[in-house]
C-alpha positions in Angstrom: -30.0 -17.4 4.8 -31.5 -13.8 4.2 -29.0 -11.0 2.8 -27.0 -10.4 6.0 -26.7 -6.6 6.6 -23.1 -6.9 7.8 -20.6 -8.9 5.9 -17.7 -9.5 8.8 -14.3 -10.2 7.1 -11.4 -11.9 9.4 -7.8 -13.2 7.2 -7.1 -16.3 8.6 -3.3 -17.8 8.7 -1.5 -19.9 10.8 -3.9 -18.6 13.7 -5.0 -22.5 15.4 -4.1 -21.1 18.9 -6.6 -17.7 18.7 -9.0 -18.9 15.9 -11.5 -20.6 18.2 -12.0 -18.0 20.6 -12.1 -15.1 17.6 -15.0 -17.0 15.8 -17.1 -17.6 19.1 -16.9 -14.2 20.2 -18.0 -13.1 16.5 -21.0 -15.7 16.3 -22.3 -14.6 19.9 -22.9 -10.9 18.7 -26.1 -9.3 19.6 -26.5 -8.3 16.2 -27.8 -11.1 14.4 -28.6 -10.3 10.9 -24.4 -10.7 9.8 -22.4 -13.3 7.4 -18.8 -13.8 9.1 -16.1 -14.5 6.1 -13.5 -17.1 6.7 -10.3 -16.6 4.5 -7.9 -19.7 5.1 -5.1 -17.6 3.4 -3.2 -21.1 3.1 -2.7 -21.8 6.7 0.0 -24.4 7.4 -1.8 -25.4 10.7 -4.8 -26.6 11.6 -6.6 -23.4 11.3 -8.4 -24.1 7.7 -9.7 -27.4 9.1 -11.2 -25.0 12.5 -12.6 -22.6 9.8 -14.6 -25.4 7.7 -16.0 -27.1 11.3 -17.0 -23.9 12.1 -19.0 -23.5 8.8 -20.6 -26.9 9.5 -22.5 -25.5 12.5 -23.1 -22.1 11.7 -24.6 -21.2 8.2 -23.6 -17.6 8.9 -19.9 -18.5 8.0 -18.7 -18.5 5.0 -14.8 -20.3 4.0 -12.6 -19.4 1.9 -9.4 -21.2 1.2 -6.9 -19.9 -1.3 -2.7 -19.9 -1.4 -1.1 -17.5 0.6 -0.8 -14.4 -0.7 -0.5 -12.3 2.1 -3.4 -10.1 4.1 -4.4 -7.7 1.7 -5.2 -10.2 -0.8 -6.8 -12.0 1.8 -9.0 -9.2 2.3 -9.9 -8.2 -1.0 -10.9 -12.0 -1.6 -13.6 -11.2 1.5 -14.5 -8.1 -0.6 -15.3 -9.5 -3.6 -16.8 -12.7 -1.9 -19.3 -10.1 0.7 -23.2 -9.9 0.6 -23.7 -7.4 3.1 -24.5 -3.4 2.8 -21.9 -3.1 5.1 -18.3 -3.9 5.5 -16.7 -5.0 8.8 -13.0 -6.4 9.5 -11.3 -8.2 12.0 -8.0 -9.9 12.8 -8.1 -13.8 13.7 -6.1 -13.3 16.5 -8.7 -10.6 18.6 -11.3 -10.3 20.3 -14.9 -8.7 19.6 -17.3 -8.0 22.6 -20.9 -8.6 22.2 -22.0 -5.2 21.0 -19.3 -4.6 18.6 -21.8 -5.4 15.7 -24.7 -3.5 16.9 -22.8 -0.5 18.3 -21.2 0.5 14.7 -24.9 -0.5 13.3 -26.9 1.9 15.4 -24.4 4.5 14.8 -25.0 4.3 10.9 -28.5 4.2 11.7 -28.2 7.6 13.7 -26.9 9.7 10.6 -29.0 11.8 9.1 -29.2 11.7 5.4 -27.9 15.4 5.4 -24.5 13.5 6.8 -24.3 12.1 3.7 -22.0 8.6 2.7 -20.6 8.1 6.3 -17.7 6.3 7.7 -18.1 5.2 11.3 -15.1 4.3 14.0 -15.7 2.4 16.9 -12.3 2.2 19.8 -10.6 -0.8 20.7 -8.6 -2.1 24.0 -5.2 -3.1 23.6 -4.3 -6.5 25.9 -1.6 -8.8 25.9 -0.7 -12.0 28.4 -0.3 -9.8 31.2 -3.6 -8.0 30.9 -5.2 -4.7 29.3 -2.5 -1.8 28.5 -3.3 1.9 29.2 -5.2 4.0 26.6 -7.2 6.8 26.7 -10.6 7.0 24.8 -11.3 10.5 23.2 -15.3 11.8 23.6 -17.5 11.3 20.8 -17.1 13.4 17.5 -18.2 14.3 14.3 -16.4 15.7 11.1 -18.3 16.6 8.4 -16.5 17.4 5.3 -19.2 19.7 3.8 -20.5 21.5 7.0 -16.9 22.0 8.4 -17.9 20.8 11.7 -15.4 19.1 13.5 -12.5 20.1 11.1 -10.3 20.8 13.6 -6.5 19.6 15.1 -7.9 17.8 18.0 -10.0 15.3 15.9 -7.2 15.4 13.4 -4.4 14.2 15.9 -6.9 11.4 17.7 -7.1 9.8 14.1 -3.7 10.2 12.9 -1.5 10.5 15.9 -3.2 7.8 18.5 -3.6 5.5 15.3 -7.6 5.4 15.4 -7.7 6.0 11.3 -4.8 3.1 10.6 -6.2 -0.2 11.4 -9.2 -1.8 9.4 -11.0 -3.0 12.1 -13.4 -0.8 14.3 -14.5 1.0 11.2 -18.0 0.0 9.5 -17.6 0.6 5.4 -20.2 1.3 3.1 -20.0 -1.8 0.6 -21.6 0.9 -2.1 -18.7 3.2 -1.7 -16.1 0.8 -1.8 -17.6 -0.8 -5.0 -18.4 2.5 -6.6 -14.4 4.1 -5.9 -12.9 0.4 -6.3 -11.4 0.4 -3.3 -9.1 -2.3 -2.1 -6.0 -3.1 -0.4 -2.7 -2.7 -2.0 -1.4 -6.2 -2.8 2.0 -6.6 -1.6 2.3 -3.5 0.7 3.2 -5.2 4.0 2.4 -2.2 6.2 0.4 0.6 6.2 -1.8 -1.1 3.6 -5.2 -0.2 5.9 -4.2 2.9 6.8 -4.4 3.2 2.6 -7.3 2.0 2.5 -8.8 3.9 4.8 -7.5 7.0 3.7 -9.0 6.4 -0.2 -12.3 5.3 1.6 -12.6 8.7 3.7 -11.7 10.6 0.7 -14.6 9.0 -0.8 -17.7 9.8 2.0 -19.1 12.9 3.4 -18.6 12.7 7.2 -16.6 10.7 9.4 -18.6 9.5 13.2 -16.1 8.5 16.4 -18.4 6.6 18.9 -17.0 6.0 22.5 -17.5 2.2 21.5 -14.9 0.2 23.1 -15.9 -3.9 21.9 -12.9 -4.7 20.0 -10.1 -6.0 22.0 -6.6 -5.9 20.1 -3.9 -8.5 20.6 -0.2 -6.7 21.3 2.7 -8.6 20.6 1.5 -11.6 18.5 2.0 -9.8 15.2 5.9 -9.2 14.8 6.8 -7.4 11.7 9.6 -7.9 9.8 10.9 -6.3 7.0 10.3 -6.9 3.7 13.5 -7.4 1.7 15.5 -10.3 3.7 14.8 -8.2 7.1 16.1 -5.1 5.5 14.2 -2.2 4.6 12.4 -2.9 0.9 10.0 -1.6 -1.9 6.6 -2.3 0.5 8.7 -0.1 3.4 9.6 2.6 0.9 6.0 2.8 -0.5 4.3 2.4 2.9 6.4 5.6 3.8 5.2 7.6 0.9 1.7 6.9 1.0 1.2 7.5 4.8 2.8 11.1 4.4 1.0 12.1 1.3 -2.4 10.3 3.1 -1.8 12.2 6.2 -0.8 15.6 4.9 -4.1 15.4 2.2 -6.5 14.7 5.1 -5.5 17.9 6.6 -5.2 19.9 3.6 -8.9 18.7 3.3 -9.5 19.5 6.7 -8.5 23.0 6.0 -5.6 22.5 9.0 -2.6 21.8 7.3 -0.3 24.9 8.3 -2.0 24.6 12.0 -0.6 21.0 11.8 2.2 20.9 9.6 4.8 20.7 12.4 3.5 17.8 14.1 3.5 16.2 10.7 7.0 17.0 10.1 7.9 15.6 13.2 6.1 12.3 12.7 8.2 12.3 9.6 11.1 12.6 10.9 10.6 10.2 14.0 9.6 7.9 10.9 12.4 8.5 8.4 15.1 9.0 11.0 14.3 6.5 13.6 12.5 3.6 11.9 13.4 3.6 7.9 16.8 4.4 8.6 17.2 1.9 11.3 15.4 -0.6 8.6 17.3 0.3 5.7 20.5 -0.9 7.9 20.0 -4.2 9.7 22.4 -6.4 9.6 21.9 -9.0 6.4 24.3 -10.8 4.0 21.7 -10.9 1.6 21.5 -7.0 1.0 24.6 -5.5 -0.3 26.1 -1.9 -0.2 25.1 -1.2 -3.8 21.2 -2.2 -3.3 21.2 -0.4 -0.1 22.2 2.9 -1.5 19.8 2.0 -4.4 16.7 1.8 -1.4 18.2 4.9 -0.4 17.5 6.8 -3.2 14.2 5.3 -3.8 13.2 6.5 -0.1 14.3 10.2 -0.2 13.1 10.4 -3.8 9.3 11.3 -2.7 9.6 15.5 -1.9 6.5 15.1 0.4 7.6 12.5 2.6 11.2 13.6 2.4 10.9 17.3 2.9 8.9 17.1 6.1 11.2 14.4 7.7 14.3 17.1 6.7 12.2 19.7 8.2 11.2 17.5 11.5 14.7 16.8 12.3 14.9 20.6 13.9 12.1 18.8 16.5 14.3 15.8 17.0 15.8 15.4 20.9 19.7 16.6 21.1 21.1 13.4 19.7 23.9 12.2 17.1 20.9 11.2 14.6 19.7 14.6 14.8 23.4 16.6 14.1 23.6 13.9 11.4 20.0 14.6 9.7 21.1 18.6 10.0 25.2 18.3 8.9 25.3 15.4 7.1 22.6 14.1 5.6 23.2 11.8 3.3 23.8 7.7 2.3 27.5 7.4 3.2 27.2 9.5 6.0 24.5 7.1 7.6 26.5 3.8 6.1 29.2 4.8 8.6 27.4 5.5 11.2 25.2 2.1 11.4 28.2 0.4 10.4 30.5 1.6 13.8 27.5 2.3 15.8 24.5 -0.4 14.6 21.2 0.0 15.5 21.2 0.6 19.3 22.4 3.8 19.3 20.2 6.6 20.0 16.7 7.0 21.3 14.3 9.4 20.3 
């Protein structure tokens, strides 16, 4: 096999229902010229024995079997493992159209070399059983970190409010740049670990492309998350919180946006802290005890950036009791008592 151009990484684990149709849809690309890496991140189904008879037919696929470890390491094992000038991830339990190879590809080859090291973000199509859910696809656009085109709020908010800079897939990396900064995912971070990644990778290039590429159809529902500490709030929630506000307030400090934005931020972080951590921090579990609570309390306030902004957002929060709390009373006992009379089904934002 000649050196593929694209290496295309998918995490495999306990996928046997999806696998089949995820690998076909990969191996009829348009774009030929690609290596597709298999990493059986110790499946407890049949889906490392799918991966290997997929191998036997197509010498374009290359497996990987190692113990679980989680998704991150499963990734970085495709890193290390990749051939191609250019990165490319997907999840096992999607869908890729035909051009999803080919329309990130000719993107890449559009840049000038005045652009610079590029990273280029294709859209996908949320679906589930019932059919494709609404989303709207933004026009093309072009941020160039230099230059100062495109540097503004509206391309801001389309990567960091509708979510098109978090997940790995749609994105076509630079295998130089990721080798050169040492860029991989955070091992043990159960969320927000691509939206890490992708942060330290644009931090890294030049200019950033959006193409209004839709060929990458993304499975709602299947993946259920659950939190890391025996369903309770824990270390990989607490650090997932952190490094999404500090990544999202330094891409638009580098933008040069940050006071235009700095109220949306604050209310993402306080729709985060208030409505999600909080609500994690007190689920119900024997296994996590008043004392270690208050303990992953501290550890989540600790962090001024993340904390400040969520303290600040609260003013935006809709007339409820979470938001007199937040402003009168906020503090560990105060929200002890009122998960502890009221659970988690109190208010909505």
């Amino acid at each position: 096999m000649t050196k593929p151009k694209i290496s295309v990484i998918v995490p495999v684990y306990n996928v046997e229902p999806y696998l089949p149709k995820c690998v076909d849809c990969i191996s009829k690309q348009s774009l030929h010229n690609f290596e597709l890496i298999l990493v059986d991140d110790g499946s407890k189904d049949g889906s490392g024995a799918l991966c290997d008879a997929y191998a036997e037919h197509d010498s374009r696929i290359c497996v990987i079997h190692q113990p679980n470890g989680g998704v991150s390491k499963a990734r970085n094992r495709g890193l290390d493992e990749a051939k191609g000038d250019f990165i490319v991830f997907a999840d096992a339990d999607d869908l890729v159209r035909p051009q999803y190879l080919s329309d990130l590809m000719q993107a890449q080859q559009a840049c000038s070399d005045e652009m610079g090291r590029t990273m280029i973000l294709s859209d996908y199509q949320p679906f589930s059983e019932t059919g494709p859910e609404k989303r709207d696809f933004p026009a093309p656009f072009v941020m160039d970190f230099r230059s100062g085109v495109g540097l503004n709020a509206e391309n801001f908010r389309e990567l960091i409010f509708r979510f098109r800079l978090f997940p790995p897939y749609c994105k076509l990396y630079r295998r130089d740049v990721i080798q050169e900064h040492q860029i991989r995912f955070r091992e043990g971070m159960r969320s927000a670990e691509d939206f890490d990644f992708n942060t330290r990778y644009l931090a890294a290039v030049d200019c950033l492309v959006y193409i209004d590429s839709v060929q990458y159809d993304y499975r709602v529902g299947y993946k259920q998350y659950v939190p890391s500490n025996h369903g309770v709030l824990g270390d990989s929630e607490i650090k997932s919180a952190h490094i999404m506000a500090h990544g999202i307030t330094d891409l638009a400090a580098r933008m040069g946006i940050l006071d235009e934005v700095q109220p949306e931020i604050e209310r993402w972080a306080a729709n985060k802290h208030y409505f999600n951590r909080l609500r994690m921090l007190f689920m119900k579990s024997d296994n996590v005890g008043y004392g270690e609570r208050k303990q992953l309390y501290r550890a989540l306030t600790a962090d001024p950036v993340y904390y400040s902004a969520a303290k600040r957002g609260a003013e935006q929060l809709g007339k409820t009791v979470t938001r007199t709390i937040a402003k009168q009373c906020d503090s560990f006992i105060c929200w002890f008592l009122f998960y502890k009379f009221h659970g988690n089904q109190t208010d909505k934002r």
